[in-house]
N, C-alpha and C positions, 0 to 999 in steps of 0.2 A: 504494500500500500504506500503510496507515494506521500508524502507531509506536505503541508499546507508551507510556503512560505514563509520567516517572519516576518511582520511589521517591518519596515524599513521606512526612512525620511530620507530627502535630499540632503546633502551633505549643508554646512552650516556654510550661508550665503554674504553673511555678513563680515566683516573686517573688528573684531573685538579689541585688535588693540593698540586703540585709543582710552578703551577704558582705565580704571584707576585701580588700584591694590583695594582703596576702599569702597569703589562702585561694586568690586566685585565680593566683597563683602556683603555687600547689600544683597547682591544676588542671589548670594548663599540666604540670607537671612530671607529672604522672599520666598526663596523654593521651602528652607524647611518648616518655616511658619506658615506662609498664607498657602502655597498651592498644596504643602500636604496637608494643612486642614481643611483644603477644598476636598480633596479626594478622600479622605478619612474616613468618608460616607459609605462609600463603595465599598474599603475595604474593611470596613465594620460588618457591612451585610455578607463580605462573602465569611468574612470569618465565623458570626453565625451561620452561615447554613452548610459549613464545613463541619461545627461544632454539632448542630443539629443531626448530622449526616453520620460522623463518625461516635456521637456519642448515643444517637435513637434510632437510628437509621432510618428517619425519615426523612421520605424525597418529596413529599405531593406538598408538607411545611413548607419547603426551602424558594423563596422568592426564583423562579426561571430569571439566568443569564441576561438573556434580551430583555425581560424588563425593566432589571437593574439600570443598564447601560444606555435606553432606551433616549435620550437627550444629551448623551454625552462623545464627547468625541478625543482624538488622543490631546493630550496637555501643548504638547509642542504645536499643534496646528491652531487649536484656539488662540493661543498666546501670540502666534506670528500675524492674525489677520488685522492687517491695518485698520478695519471698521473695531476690530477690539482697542486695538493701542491706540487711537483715536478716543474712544471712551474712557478707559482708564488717564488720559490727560486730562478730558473736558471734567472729568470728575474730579479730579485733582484743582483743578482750576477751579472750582467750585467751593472749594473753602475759604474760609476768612482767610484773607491774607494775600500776597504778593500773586499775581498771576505767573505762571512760567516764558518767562524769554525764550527767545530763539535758542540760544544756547543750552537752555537748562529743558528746553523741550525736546532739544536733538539728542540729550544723554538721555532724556527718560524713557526715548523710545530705544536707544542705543542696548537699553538697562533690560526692558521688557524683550528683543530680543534675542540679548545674551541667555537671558532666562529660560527662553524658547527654543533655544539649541540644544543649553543647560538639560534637557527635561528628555529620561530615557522613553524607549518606546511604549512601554506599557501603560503612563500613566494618564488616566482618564480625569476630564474636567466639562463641567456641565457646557452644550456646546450654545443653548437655547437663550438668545440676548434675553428673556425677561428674568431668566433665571441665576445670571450671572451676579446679579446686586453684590451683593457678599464679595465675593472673586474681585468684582471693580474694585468695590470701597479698597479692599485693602488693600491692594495692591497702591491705587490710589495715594494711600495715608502715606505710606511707609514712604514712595519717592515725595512725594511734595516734602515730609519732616528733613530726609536727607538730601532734599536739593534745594532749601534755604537754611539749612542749619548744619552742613555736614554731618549729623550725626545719626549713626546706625542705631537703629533700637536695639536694648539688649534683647537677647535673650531667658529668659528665666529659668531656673534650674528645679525641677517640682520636687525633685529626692535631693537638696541641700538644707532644708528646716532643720536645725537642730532644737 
């Protein structure tokens, strides 16, 4: 029996460096905050009905595949579509404060996508504009704090509480 192809993208089209040590910082902080709690969704459910599966062995429970993924498409495509990185600016632009310049709108698209190269094959993000809200905003928040204020949001550590 012959195997299905992998997933494969076009190789990354973009020229990244121009970017900065701390742009690409950022980028790191965006992939594993905001797009992996976009996708978290997904992998919540599957790991439920793996649990359900291997722990009940029930199948007729377990959410079908296709309708999990059913509005979502891979991470890297959503993220490259200019009608997206278009939204994630105007949104950005939409807060109190400094509109983005030419200059700071050319990194923040620069930034979104690096991100989009950044992002392996498998990973899913809602593809449906009305469903995006969430996806925008943050992505949104994070460039606009660190392209008027250089600064990267931390990170939070959830097993450091002493």
């Amino acid at each position: 029996m012959a195997r299905a192809p992998r997933v494969s993208r076009p190789k990354a089209s973009a020229n990244h460096s121009a970017l900065t040590d701390d742009d690409l910082k950022l980028v790191n902080y965006l992939d594993g905050q905001v797009i992996y709690n976009n996708a978290r969704g997904y992998l919540a459910t599957a790991e439920q009905a793996r649990d359900w599966f291997l722990e009940d062995g029930k199948l007729d429970v377990c959410p079908r595949f296709c309708d999990v993924v059913a509005d979502q498409d891979y991470a890297w495509r959503v993220l490259r579509q200019p009608k997206f990185i278009s939204a994630v600016i105007d949104y950005a632009n939409g807060f109190d404060g400094p509109k983005f310049d030419e200059a700071q709108t050319a990194k923040a698209q620069a930034i979104l996508i690096r991100l989009s190269d950044g992002q392996p094959v498998d990973v899913i993000l809602e593809s449906d504009e009305e469903n995006q809200t969430d996806l925008v905003m943050e992505l949104a928040e994070g460039l606009f704090h660190y392209l008027h204020s250089g600064v990267i949001p931390e990170v939070e550590d959830e097993g450091d509480e002493d």
